[in-house]
N, C-alpha and C positions, 0 to 999 in steps of 0.2 A: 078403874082398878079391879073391880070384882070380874070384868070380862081377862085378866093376865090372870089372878089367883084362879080361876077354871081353866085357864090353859095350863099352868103350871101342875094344877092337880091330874088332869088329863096325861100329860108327859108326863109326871112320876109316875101314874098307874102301868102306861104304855113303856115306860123302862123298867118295871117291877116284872110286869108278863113276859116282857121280852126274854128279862134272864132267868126265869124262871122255866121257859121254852127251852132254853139253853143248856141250862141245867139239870132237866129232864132230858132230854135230847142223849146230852153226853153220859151222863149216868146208863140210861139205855144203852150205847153203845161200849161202855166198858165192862159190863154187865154180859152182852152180845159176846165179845172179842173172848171172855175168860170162859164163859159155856163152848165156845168153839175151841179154846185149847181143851179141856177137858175132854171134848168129842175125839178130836185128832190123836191124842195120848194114847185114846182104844183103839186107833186104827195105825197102826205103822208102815212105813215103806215097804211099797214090795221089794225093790232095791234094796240094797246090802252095799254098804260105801264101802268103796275101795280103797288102800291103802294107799297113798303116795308112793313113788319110789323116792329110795333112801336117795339113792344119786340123781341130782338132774342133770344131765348130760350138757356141756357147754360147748361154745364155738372156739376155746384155745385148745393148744397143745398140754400135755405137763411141762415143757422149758415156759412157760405163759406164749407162746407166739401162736399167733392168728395163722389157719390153715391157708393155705395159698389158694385154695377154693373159693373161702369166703371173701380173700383180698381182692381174688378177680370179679366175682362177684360185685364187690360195691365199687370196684375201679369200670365195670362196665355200664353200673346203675351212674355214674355220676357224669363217665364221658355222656352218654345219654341224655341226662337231665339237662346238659349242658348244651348239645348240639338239639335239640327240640328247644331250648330258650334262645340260642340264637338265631332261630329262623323264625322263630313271631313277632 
């Protein structure tokens, strides 16, 4: 019985350090992360973001119809896809 009660105490110490490592550990690292936003704050992009365009240009017409460009387009992608799956 006394050779389980020194294991037992053994594993509780070795799960006390463990999360103690752990939690030391992570505290350092959120500690890290906030000194580095701090740093980064004083340094700004040399970039300068760009604005979006207000319009994203799409592949309809204004009536909504698909341009006959695009129709031939996927009408030549698909005969395609179609005569390469019938010869493998």
């Amino acid at each position: 019985m006394e050779n389980i009660a020194e294991t037992f105490i053994e594993a509780g110490t070795l799960m006390v350090v463990g999360m103690v490592f752990v939690f030391a550990f992570l505290s350092l690292l959120i500690i890290a992360i906030n000194l580095l936003a701090k740093v980064a704050t004083n340094f700004p992009d040399a970039k300068v973001a760009q604005k979006l365009p207000r319009h994203v240009p799409t592949n309809t017409t204004r009536d909504g119809e698909v341009p006959a460009t695009v129709v031939a387009a996927i009408t030549s992608a698909i005969s395609q896809y179609r005569k390469n799956r019938t010869n493998k």
